[in-house]
N, C-alpha and C positions, 0 to 999 in steps of 0.2 A: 458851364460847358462852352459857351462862346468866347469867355475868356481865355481857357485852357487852348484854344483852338488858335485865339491871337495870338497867346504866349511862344506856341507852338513855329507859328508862322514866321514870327519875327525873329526865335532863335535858328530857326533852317535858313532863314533868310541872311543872319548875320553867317552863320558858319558858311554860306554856299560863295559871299562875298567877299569874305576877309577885311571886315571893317578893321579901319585904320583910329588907333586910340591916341586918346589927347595925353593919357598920364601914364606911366607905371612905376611900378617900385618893389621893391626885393632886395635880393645880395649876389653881389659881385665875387665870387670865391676865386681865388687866388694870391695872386701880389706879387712873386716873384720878388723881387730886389725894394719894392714898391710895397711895404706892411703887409696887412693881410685881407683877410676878407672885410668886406664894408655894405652898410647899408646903404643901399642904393634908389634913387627918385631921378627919374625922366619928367620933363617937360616939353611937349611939344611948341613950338614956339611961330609956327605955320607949316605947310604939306612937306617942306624939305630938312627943314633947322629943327636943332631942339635944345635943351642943356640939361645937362645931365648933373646932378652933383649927389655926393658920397659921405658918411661920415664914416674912420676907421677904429677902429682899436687891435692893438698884438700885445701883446707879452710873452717873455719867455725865457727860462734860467738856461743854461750850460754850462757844460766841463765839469767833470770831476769835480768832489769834495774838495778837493786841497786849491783847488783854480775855477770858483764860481763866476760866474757873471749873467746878472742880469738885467733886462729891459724893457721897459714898456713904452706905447705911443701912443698917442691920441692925435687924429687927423681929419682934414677935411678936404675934398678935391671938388675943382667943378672945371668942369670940358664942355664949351659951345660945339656942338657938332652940325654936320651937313651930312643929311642922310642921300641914297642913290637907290633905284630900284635893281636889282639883279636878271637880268635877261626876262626884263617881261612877267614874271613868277610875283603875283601876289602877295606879299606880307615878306619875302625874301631882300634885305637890302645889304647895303654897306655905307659905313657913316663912315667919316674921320672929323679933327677938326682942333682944334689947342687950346692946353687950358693949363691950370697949376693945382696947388695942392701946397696947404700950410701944416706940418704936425710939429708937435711936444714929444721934445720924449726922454724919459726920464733912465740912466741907469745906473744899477751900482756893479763895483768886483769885492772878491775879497779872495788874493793871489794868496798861497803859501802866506796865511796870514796880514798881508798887506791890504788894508779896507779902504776902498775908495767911492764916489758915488759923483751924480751930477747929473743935471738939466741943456736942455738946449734944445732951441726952436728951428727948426730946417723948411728953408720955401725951395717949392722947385716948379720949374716950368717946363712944357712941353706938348703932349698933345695923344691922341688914343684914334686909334685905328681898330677896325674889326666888321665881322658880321652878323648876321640877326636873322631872326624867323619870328612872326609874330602872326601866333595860330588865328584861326576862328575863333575858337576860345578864348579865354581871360591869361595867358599867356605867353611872355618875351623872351625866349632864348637869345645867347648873343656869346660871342666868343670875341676874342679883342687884344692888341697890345695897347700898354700906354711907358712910351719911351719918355723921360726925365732928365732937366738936366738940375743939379742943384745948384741955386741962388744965394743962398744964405746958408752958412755953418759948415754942409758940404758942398764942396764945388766938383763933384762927381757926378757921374752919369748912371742912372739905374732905369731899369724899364720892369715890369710885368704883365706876365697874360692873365687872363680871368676870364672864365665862365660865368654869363651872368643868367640869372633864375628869377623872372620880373612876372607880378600880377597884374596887366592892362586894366585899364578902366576909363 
């Protein structure tokens, strides 16, 4: 009974506070120009910083029968951010901060019969903006761009927004 009582006390207690969490991790859903969805781990790194890093995978065929093509990637990104509190509001913030992302990505066509296929490694750098809510609960909401320039293989510009879905702890 007295335990139930602490248990009790200490979970009203977190929810009434908005305890601030050292880790989370989940997935980042979207990507935009940017792959696709990724798994995702936060680190806090003191009250304001943290770094965030991701690992990705997409694939995907297109086009007609006669004009196939397809692609897959395997990626990793990591973003040092600086978080900010939002008007005072508890667990409510805004991070930004710069960082890169390395993927593989492999794909093949096969045009009106013409088969082709191939590999290539693409860096890109740049940096991730967005917002956050980070419950009483064991959960991080966050919404976010992350604008890119490519480094290596493409020298193009891509960005994505993402939804991200994180378990604090």
């Amino acid at each position: 009974m007295k335990l139930r009582t602490i248990i009790c006390a200490a979970t009203a207690i977190a929810c009434l506070t908005g305890v601030a969490n050292a880790d989370a991790i989940g997935l980042r859903l979207g990507g935009g120009s940017l792959l696709g969805a990724e798994v995702n781990y936060q680190r806090n790194m003191g009250a304001k910083n943290r770094l965030e890093i991701g690992a990705t995978f997409e694939s995907e065929s297109t086009g007609p029968s006669g004009a196939k093509v397809s692609w897959t990637y395997l990626g990793a990104v990591g973003i040092y951010q600086w978080k900010w509190n939002i008007a005072g509001i508890n667990g409510f913030n805004w991070y930004a901060g710069p960082g890169a992302a390395v993927s593989f990505g492999m794909w093949s066509s096969n045009i009106l019969g013409h088969k082709d296929s191939g590999s290539d490694i693409y860096v890109n750098v740049g940096g991730q903006v967005g917002i956050e809510y980070d419950f009483s609960f064991p959960l991080l909401l966050s919404l976010d761009v992350r604008p890119m320039f490519g480094v290596l293989h493409d020298a193009g510009f891509g960005w994505g927004a993402g939804l991200g879905v994180r378990y604090t702890f």
